[in-house]
N, C-alpha and C positions, 0 to 999 in steps of 0.2 A: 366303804369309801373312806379316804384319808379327809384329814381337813388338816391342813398346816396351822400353824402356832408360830404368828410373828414374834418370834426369840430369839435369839443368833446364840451360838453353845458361851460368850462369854457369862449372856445374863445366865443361861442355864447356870453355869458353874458357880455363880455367883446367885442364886436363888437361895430361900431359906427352905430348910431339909420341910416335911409335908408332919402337918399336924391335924388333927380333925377337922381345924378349919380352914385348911390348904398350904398352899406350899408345893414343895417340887417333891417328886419319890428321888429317896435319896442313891439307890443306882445312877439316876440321870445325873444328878449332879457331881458324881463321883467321878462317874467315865469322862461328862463336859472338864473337869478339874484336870483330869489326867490327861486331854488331848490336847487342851489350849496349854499345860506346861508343855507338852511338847512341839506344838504348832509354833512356827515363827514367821507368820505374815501367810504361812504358805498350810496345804496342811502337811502331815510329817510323812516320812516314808514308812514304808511297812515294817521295816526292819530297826526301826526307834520303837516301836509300836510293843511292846511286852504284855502280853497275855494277863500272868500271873501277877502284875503290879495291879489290875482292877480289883483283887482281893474280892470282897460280900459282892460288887458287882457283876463278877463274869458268870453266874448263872443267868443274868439277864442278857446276854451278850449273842449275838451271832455275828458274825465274818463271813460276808461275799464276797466270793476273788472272780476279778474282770478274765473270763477265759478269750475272750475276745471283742470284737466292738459292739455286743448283744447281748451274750450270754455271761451269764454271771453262776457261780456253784457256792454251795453252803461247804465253806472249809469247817465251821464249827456251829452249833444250837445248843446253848446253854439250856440247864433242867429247866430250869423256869420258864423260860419262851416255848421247850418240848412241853407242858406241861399246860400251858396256857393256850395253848393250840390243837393242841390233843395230839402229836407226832412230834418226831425227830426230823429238823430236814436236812441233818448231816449227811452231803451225797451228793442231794437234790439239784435240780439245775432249773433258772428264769431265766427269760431274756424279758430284756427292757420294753418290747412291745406287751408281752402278754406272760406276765409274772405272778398270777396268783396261787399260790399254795394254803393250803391250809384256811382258805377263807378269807387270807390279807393277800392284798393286790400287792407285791414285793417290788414289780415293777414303777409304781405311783409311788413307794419310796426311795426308790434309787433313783429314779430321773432326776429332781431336782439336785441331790448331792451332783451328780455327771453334769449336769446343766452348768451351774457353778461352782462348784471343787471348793462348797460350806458345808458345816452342817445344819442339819434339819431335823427341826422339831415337829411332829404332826400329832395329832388323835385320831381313831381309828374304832372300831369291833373287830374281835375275832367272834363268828356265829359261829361255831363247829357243830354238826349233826350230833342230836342227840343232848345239847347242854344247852344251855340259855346262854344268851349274847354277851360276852365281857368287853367291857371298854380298856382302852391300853392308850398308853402315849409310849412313844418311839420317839428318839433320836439316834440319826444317822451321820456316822462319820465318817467324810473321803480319810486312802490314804495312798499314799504315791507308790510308785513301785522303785523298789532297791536300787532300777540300774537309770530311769529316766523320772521325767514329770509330768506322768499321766496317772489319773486315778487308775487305781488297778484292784482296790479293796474298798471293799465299805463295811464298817462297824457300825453295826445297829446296839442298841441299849432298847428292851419293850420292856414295862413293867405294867402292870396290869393296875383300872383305878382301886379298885379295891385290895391290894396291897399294902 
């Protein structure tokens, strides 16, 4: 089960990096820094969007592409999210009703982004068979598609708490 985290990606971006005694994981606030530069009022399109500028971040990273008004496909699963989940789910396909892979309800994170075209900070478990339960916070970010202004991608950032 998610639980959201009333944050809006600016405080993200603007949180202080995580130290023993808290603070934000510093992926989070790397990808929030990198999408509010490029957000303007709106969020950006896909094609502003550069992979390889999140640098130590894009192992945390995945990319959902809207293939239609439901389904959504893993364009990319960074090591760290494969690794924190026990799989790969470059391929994979959810739809917004019934999206759980891996033991995260994918669909409970993408709704809200589609709902309203923010991003979103939640907390979460991945229980994978066979491991004991890891806590993770997620933030999810719309991004518009190249030719119009509808979300068409979501960039998730997971990082595990014990990280």
């Amino acid at each position: 089960m998610m639980q959201h985290i009333h944050m809006d990606v600016h405080t993200v971006a603007k949180a202080a990096p995580a130290t023993p005694s808290g603070g934000m994981p510093t992926p989070l606030i790397d990808i929030a820094k990198y999408w509010c530069n490029l957000a303007e009022g709106q969020a950006p399109r896909w094609g502003e969007f550069k992979m390889m500028a999140l640098g130590e971040a894009m192992p945390y990273v995945t990319v959902l592409h809207k293939l239609d008004d439901d389904r959504f496909s893993f364009e990319f699963c960074g090591s760290a999210v494969s690794t924190l989940i026990g799989q790969d789910l470059t391929g994979e396909t959810v739809t917004t009703d019934d999206g759980t892979l891996a033991e995260i309800n994918w669909a409970e994170r993408l709704n809200p982004v589609l709902a309203d075209g923010q991003g979103h900070l939640q907390s979460g478990i991945a229980d994978q068979q066979y491991t004991a339960p890891i806590d993770f916070l997620a933030l999810d970010l719309p991004l518009r598609n190249p030719d119009d202004n509808q979300i068409g991608y979501v960039v998730g950032c997971t990082v595990s708490a014990i990280n």
